[in-house]
N, CA, C and O atoms as a Maestro MAE file, in Angstrom:
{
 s_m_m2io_version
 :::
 2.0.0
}

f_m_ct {
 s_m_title
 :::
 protein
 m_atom[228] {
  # First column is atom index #
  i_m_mmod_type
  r_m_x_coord
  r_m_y_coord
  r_m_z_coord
  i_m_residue_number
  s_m_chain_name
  s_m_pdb_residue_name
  s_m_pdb_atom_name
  i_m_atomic_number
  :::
  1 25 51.706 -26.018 29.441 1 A "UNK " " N  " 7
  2 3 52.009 -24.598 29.445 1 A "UNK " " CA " 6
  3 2 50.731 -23.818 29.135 1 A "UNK " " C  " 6
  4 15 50.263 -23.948 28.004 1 A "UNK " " O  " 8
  5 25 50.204 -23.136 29.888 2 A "UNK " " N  " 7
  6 3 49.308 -22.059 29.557 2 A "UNK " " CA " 6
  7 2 49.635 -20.726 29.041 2 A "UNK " " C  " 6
  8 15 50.385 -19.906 29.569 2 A "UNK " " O  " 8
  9 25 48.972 -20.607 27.929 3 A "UNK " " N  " 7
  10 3 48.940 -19.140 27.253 3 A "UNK " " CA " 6
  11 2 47.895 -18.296 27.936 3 A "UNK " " C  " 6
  12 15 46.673 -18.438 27.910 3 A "UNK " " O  " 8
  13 25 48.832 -17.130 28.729 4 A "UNK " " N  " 7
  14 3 48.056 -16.243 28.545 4 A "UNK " " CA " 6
  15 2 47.729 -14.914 27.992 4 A "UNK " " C  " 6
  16 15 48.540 -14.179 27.429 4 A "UNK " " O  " 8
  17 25 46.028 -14.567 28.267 5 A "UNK " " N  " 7
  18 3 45.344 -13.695 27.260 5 A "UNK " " CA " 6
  19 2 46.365 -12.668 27.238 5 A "UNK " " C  " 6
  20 15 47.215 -12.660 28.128 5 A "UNK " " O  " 8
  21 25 46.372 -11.580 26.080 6 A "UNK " " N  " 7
  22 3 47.017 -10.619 26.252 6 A "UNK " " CA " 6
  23 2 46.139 -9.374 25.365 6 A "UNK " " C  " 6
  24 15 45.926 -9.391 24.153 6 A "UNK " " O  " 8
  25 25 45.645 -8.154 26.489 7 A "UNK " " N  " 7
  26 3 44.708 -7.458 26.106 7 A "UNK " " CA " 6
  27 2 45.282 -6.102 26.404 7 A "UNK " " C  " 6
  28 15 45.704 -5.767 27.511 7 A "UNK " " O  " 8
  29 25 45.261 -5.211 25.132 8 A "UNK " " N  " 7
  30 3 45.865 -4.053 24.636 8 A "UNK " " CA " 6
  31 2 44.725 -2.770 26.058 8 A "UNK " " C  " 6
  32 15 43.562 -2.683 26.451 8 A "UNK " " O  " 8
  33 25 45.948 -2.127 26.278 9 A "UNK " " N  " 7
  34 3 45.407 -1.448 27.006 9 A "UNK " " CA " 6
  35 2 44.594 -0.431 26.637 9 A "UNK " " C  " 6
  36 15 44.095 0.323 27.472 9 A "UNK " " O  " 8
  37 25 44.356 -0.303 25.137 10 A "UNK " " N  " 7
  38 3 43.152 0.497 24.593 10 A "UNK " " CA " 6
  39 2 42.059 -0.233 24.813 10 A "UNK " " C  " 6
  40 15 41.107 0.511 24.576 10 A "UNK " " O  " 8
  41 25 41.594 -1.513 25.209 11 A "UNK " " N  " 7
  42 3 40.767 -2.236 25.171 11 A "UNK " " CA " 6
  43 2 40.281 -2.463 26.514 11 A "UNK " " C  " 6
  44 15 39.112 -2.612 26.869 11 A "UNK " " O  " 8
  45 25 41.163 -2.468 27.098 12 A "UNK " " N  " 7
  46 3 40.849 -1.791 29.035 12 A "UNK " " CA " 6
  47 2 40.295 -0.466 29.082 12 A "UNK " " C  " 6
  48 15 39.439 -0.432 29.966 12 A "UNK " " O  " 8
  49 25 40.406 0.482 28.583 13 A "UNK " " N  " 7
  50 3 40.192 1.847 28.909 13 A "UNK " " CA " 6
  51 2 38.945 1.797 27.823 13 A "UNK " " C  " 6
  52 15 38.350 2.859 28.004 13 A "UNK " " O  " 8
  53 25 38.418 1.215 27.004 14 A "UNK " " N  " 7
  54 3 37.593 1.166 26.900 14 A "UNK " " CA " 6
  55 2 36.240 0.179 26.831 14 A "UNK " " C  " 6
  56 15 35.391 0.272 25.944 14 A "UNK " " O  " 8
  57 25 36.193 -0.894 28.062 15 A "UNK " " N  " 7
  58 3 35.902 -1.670 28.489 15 A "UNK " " CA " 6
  59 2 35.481 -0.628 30.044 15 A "UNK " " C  " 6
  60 15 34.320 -0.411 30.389 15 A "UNK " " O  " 8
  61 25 36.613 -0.152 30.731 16 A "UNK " " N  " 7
  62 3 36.258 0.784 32.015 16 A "UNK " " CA " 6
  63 2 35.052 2.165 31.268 16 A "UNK " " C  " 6
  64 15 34.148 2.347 32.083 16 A "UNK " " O  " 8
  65 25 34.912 2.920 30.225 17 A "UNK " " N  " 7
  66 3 34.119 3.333 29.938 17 A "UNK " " CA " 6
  67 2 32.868 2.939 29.923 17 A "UNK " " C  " 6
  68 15 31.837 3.440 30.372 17 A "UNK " " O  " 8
  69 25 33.216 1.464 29.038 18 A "UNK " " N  " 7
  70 3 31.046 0.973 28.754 18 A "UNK " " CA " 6
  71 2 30.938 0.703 30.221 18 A "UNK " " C  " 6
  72 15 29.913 1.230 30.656 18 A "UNK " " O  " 8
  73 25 31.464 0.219 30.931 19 A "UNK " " N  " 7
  74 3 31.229 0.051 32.592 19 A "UNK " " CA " 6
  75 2 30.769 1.599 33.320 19 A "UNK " " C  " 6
  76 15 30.038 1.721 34.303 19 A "UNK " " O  " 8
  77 25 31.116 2.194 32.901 20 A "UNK " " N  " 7
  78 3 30.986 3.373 33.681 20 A "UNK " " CA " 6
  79 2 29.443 4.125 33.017 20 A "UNK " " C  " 6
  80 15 28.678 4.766 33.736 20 A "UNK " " O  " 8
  81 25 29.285 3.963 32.010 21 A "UNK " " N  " 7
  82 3 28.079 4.277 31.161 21 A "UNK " " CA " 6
  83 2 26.962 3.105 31.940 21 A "UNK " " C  " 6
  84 15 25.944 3.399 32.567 21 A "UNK " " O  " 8
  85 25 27.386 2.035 31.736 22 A "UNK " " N  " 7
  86 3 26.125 1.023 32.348 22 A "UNK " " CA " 6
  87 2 26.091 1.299 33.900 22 A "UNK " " C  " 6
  88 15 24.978 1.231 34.422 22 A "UNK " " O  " 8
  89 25 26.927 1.533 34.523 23 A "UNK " " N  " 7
  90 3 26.514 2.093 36.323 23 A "UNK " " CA " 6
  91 2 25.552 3.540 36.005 23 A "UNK " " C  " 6
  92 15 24.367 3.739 36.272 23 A "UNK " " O  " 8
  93 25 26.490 4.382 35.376 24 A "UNK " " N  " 7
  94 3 25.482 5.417 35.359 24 A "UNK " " CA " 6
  95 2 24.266 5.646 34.885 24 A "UNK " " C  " 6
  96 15 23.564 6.601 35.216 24 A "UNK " " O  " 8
  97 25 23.943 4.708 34.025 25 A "UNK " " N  " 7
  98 3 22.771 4.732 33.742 25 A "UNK " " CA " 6
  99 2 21.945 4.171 34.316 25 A "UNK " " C  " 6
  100 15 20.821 4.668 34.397 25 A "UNK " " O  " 8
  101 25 22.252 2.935 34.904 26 A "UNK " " N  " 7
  102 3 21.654 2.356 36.266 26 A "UNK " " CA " 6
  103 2 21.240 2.888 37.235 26 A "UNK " " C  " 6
  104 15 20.102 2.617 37.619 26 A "UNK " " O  " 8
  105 25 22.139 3.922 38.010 27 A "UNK " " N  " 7
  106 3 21.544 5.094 38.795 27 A "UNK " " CA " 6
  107 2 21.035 5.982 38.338 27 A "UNK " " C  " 6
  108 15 20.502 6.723 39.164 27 A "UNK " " O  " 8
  109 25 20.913 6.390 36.866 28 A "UNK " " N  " 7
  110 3 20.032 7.253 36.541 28 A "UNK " " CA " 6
  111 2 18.273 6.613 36.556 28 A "UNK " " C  " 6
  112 15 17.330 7.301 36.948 28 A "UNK " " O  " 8
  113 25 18.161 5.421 36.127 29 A "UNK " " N  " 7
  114 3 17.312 4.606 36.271 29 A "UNK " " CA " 6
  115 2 16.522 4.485 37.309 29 A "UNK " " C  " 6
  116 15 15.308 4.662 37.207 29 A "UNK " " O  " 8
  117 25 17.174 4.135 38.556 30 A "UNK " " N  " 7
  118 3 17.096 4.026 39.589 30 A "UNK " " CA " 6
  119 2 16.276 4.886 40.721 30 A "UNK " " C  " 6
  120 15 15.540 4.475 41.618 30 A "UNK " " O  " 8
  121 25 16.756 6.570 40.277 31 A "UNK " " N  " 7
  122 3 16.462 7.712 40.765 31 A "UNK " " CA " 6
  123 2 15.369 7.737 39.893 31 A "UNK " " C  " 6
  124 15 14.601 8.659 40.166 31 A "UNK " " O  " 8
  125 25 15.014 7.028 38.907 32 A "UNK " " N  " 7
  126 3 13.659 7.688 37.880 32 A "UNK " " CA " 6
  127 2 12.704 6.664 38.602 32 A "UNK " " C  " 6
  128 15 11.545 6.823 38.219 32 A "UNK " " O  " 8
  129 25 12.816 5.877 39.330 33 A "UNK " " N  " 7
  130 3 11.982 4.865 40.014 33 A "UNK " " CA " 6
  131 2 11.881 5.257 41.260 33 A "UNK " " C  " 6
  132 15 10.718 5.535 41.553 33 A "UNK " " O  " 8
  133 25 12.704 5.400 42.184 34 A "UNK " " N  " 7
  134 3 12.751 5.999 43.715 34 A "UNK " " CA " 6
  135 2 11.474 6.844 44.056 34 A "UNK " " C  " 6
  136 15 11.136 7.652 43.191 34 A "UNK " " O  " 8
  137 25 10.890 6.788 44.938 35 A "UNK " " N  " 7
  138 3 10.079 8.399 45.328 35 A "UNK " " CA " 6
  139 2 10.636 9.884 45.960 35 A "UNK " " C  " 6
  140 15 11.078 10.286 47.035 35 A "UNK " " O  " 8
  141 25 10.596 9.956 45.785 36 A "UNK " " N  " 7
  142 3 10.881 11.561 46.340 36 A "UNK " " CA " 6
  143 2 11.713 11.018 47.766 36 A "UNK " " C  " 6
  144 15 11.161 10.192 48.493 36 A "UNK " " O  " 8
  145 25 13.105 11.564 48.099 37 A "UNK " " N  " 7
  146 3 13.783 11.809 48.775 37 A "UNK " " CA " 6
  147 2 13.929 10.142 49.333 37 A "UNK " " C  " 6
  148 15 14.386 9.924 50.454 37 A "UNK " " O  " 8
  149 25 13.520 9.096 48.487 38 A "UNK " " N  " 7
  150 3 13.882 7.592 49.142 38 A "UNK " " CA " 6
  151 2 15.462 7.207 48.518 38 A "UNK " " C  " 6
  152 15 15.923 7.429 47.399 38 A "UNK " " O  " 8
  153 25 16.101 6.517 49.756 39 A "UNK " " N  " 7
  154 3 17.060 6.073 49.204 39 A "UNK " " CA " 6
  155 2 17.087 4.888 48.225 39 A "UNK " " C  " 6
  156 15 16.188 4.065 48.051 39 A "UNK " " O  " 8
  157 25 18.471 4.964 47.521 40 A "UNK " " N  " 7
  158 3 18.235 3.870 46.519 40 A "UNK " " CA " 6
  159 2 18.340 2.362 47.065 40 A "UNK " " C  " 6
  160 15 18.630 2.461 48.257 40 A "UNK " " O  " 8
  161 25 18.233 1.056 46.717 41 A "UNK " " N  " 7
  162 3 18.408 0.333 47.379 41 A "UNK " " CA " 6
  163 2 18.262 -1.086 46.287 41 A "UNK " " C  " 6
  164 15 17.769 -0.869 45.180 41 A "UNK " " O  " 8
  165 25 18.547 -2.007 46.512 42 A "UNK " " N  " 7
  166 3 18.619 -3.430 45.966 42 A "UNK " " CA " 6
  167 2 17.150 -3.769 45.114 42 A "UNK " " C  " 6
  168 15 17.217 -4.124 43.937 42 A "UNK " " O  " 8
  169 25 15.873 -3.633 45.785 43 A "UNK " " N  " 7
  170 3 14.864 -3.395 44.815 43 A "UNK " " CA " 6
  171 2 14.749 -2.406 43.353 43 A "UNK " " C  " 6
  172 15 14.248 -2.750 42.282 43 A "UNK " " O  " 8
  173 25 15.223 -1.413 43.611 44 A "UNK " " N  " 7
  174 3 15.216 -0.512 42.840 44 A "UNK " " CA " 6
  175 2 16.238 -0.995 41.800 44 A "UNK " " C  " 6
  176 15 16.454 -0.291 40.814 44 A "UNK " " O  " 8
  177 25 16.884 -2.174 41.976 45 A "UNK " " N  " 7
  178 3 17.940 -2.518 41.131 45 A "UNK " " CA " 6
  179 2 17.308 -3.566 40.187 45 A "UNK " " C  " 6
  180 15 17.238 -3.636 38.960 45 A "UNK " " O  " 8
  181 25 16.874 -4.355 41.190 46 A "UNK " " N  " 7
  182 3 15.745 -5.461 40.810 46 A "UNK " " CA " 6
  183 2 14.840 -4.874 39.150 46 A "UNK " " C  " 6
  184 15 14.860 -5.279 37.988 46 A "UNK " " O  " 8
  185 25 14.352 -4.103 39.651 47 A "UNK " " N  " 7
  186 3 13.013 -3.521 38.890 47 A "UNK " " CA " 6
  187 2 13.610 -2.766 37.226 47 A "UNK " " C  " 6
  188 15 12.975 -2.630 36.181 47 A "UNK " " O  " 8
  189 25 15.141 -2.368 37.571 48 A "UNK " " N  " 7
  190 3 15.367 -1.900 36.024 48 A "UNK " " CA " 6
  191 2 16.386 -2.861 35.268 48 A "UNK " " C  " 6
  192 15 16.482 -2.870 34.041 48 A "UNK " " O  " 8
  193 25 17.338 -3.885 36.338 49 A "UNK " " N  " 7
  194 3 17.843 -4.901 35.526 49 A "UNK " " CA " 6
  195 2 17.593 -5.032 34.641 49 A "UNK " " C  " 6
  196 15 18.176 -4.521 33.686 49 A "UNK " " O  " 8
  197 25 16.487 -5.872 34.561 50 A "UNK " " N  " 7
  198 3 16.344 -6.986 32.761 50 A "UNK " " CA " 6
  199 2 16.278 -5.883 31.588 50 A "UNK " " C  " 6
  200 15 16.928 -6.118 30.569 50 A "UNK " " O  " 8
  201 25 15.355 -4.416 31.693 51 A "UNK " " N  " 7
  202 3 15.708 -3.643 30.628 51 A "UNK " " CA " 6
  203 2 17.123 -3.338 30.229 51 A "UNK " " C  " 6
  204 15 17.743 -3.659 29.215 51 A "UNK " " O  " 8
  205 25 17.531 -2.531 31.438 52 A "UNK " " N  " 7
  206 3 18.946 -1.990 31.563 52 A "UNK " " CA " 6
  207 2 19.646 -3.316 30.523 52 A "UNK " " C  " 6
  208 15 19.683 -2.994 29.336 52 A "UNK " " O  " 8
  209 25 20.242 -4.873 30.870 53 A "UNK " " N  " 7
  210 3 20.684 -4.907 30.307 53 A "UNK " " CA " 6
  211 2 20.143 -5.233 29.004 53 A "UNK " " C  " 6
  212 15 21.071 -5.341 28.203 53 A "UNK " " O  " 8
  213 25 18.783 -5.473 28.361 54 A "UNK " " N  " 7
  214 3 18.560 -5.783 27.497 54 A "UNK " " CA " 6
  215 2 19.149 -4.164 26.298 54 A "UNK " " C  " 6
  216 15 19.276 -4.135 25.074 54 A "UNK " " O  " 8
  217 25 19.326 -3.281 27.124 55 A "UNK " " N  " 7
  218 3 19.273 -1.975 25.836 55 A "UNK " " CA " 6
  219 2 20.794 -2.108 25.855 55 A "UNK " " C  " 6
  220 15 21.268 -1.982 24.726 55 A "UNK " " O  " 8
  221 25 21.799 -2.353 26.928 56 A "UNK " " N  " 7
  222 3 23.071 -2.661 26.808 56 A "UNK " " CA " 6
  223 2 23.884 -3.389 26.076 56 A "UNK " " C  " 6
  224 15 24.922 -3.131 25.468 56 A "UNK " " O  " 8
  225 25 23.077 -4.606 26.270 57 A "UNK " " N  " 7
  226 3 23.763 -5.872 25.364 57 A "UNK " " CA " 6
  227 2 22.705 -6.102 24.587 57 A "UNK " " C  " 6
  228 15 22.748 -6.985 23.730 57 A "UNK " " O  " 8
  :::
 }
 m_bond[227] {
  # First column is bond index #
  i_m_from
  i_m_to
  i_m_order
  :::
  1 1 2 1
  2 2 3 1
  3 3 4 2
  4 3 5 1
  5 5 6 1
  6 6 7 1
  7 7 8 2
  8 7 9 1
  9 9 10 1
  10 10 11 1
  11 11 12 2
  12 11 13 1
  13 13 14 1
  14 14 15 1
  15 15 16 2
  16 15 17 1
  17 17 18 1
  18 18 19 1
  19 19 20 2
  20 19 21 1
  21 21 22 1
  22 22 23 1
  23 23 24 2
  24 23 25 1
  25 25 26 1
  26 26 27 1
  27 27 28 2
  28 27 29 1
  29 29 30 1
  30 30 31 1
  31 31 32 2
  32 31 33 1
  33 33 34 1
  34 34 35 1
  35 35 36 2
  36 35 37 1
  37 37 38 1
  38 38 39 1
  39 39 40 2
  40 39 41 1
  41 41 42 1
  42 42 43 1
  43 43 44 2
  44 43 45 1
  45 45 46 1
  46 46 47 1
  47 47 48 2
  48 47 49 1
  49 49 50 1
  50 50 51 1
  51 51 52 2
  52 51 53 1
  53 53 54 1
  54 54 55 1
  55 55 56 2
  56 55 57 1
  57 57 58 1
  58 58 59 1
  59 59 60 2
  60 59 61 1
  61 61 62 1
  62 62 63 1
  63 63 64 2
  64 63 65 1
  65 65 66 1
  66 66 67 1
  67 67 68 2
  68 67 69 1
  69 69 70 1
  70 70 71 1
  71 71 72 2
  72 71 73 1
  73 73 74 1
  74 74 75 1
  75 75 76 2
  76 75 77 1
  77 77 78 1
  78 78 79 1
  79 79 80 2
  80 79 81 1
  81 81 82 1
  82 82 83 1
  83 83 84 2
  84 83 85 1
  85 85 86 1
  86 86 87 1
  87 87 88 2
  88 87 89 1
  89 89 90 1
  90 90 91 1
  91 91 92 2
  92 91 93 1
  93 93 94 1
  94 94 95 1
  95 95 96 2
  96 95 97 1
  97 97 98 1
  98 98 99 1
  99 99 100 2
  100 99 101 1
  101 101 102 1
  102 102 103 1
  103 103 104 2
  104 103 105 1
  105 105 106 1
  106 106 107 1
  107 107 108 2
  108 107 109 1
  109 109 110 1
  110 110 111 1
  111 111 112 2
  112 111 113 1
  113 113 114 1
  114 114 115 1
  115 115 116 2
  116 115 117 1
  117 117 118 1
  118 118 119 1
  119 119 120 2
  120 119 121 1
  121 121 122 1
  122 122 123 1
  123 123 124 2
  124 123 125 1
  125 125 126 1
  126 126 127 1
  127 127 128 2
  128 127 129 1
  129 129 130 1
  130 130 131 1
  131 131 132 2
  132 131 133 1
  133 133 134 1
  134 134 135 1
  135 135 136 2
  136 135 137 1
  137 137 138 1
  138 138 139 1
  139 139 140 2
  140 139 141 1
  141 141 142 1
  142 142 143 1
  143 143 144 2
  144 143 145 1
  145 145 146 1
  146 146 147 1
  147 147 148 2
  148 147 149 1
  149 149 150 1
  150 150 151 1
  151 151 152 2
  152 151 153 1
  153 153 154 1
  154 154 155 1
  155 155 156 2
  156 155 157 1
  157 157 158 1
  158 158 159 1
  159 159 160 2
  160 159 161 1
  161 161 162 1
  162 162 163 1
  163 163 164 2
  164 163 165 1
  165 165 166 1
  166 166 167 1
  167 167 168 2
  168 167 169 1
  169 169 170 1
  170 170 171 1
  171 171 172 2
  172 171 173 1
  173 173 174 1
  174 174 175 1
  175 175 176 2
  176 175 177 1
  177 177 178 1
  178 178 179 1
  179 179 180 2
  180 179 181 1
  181 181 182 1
  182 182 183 1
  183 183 184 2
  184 183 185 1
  185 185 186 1
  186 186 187 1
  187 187 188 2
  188 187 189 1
  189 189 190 1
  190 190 191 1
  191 191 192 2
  192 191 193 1
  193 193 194 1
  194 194 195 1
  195 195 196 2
  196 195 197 1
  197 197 198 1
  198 198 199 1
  199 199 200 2
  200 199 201 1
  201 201 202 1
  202 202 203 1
  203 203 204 2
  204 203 205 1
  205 205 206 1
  206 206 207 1
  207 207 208 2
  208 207 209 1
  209 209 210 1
  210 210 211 1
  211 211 212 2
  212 211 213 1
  213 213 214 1
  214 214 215 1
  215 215 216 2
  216 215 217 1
  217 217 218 1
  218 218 219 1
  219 219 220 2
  220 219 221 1
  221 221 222 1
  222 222 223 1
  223 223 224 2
  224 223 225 1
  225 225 226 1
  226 226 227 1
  227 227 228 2
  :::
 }
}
């Protein structure tokens, strides 16, 4: 028989917050790296990762 997890829906809604804080700050990131009028793209993701999550977690 498997137990399963059971997670309070205050803990979802704020789980969807820190998610929404770490995207946005990611694209804020992102746009601080870009040049002028370049779109964003998979490099630009590359390049702020390892900080991004090091200040996150």
């Amino acid at each position: 028989m498997k137990i399963q997890p059971v997670i309070s829906e205050d803990s979802i809604l704020l789980t969807c917050d820190l998610l929404d804080c770490l995207i946005n700050e990611a694209i804020s990131r992102m746009h601080q790296i870009a040049m002028d009028g370049e779109e964003l793209n998979l490099s630009h993701l590359e390049k702020i990762l390892p900080q991004l999550l090091l200040d996150f977690f």
